[in-house]
C-alpha positions, 0 to 999 in steps of 0.5 A: 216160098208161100205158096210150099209154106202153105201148102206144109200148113196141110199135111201138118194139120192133117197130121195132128188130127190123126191118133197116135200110131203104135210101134213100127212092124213092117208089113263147066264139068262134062254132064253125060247125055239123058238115057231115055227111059220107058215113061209117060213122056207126055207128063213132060214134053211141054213142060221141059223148058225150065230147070228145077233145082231141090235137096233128094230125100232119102227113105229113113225108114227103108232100105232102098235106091230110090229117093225122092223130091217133093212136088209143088200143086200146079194151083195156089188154092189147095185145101185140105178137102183137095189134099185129102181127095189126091191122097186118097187116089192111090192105086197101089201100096209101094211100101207100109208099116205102122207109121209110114207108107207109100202109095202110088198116085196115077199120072192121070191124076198127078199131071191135072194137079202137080208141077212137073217141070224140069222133073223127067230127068235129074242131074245128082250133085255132091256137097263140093259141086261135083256131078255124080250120076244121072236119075229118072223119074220113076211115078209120083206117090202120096208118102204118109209120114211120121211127121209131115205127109207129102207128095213126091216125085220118085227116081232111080240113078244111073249109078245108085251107088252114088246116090248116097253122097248126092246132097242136090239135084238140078232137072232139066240141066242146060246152064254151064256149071261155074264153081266157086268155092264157098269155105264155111267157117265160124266166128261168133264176132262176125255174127255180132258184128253183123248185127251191130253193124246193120242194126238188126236186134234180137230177144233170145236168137242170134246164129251165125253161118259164114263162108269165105268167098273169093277176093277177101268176101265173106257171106253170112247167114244170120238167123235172128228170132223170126227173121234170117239175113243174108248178108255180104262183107267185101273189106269193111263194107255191109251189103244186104243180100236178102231178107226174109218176109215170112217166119223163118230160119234157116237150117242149111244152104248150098251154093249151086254152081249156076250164075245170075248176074254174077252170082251163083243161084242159093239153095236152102232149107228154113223152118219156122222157128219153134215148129216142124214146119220144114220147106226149100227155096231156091234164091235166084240174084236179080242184080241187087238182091237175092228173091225166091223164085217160083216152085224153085225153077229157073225159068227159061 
């Protein structure tokens, strides 16, 4: 995760150096096999050999049925000089108006600077798990946004009609699918409960996400002021799951139906508290805890 949290610092500094823009004008289930598609294959014949796993995105701004994922840079050292240069190698408008536009970056360059494993082709899941429909990667475009800009990966489903209830997306899917539910609830006891029980304090934040799980488990996300938990009750047992390292809450999680050592893999959306700084990270069970696995990849 430090390594997208970093990167993030860019685009949103970049961001506040611009002016204000004017109003908007406009200028184990059965997975079916890949359908090949008319790509630069070489982006991806070495580099297939891990999964990705992300939220899509969706266009707010543009009625399409294309979505996209954001790229991780192959390097841990960009600056803003090196995002600069890669935003400004766009060859071509895919859209644009007053505040957000879209612009092609040739795989010549894309490939030199961004991660691409696990990204030829996407597996599209629901909320409850259930595979939707195949996508492929269409290019890699430079999207300047209102908020944050970024670099993306855009793709087309098999079924577009689907895409809209898709909420994730596993590349390069090889594992078996395994899934448990996960019932979320509330219950503000629990949340303090937690606390009290595992003596975390806090000044002014204390928010409870929980899920019933199976055998009489429960899983809860506790965000504190600058610090999220993930914690495991089995009867009247506490069991740390993870912790963060950096400034963080969490704003959404999804249980991915993929095991590791006896636990599925988390997917999750945090925020560093009081900004708009958004990122994703993908929490792999290395048999005692939750860690953050590199570039949210499952490496093979």
């Amino acid at each position: 995760m430090k390594t997208k949290f970093n990167i993030l610092l860019i685009p949103i500094a970049l961001f506040c150096s611009c002016s204000a823009k004017q109003a908007k004008v406009k200028v184990e289930q059965s997975i079916p096999a890949s359908i090949p598609k008319s790509v630069n294959n070489n982006l991806f014949d070495s580099v297939d050999f891990n999964s990705y796993v992300g939220f899509i995105n969706r266009y707010c701004f543009q009625k399409t049925d294309e979505f996209f994922v954001d790229l991780y840079f192959k390097q841990d050292d960009i600056d803003e000089n090196d995002f600069t240069r890669i935003a400004s190698s766009g060859d071509s408008t895919i859209y644009k108006d007053d505040e957000d536009h879209r612009s092609r970056i040739p795989l010549k360059i894309a490939s030199h600077e961004f991660d691409f494993r696990g990204l030829k082709t996407l597996s599209l899941f629901d909320e409850n798990n259930r595979f939707l429909t195949k996508a492929h990667f269409l290019r890699v475009e430079y999207l300047d946004q209102n908020i944050a800009p970024v670099f993306t990966a855009v793709y087309k489903a098999d079924k577009t009609s689907l895409t809209d209830k898709a909420v994730y997306c596993i590349g390069n899917l090889k594992d078996r699918i395994v899934t448990d539910k996960y019932i979320s609830f509330d219950d503000t006891c629990l949340t303090n409960e937690i606390a009290q029980k595992l003596s975390y304090t806090h000044e002014y934040t204390l928010d409870g996400k929980h899920y019933h799980a199976k055998d009489n488990i429960s899983i809860s996300v506790i965000n504190f002021d600058t610090t999220v938990v993930i914690v495991e009750k089995k009867n009247n047992s506490y069991d740390c799951l993870y912790q963060s390292k950096v400034s963080e809450n969490m704003l959404d999680i999804v249980f991915v139906p993929l095991i590791r050592n006896s636990r599925p893999l988390i997917l999750t959306k945090s925020i560093v508290p009081d900004t708009d700084v958004e990122w994703s990270d993908l929490l792999i069970f290395d048999g005692k805890r939750y860690q953050t696995s590199d570039r949210q990849r499952i490496i093979k």
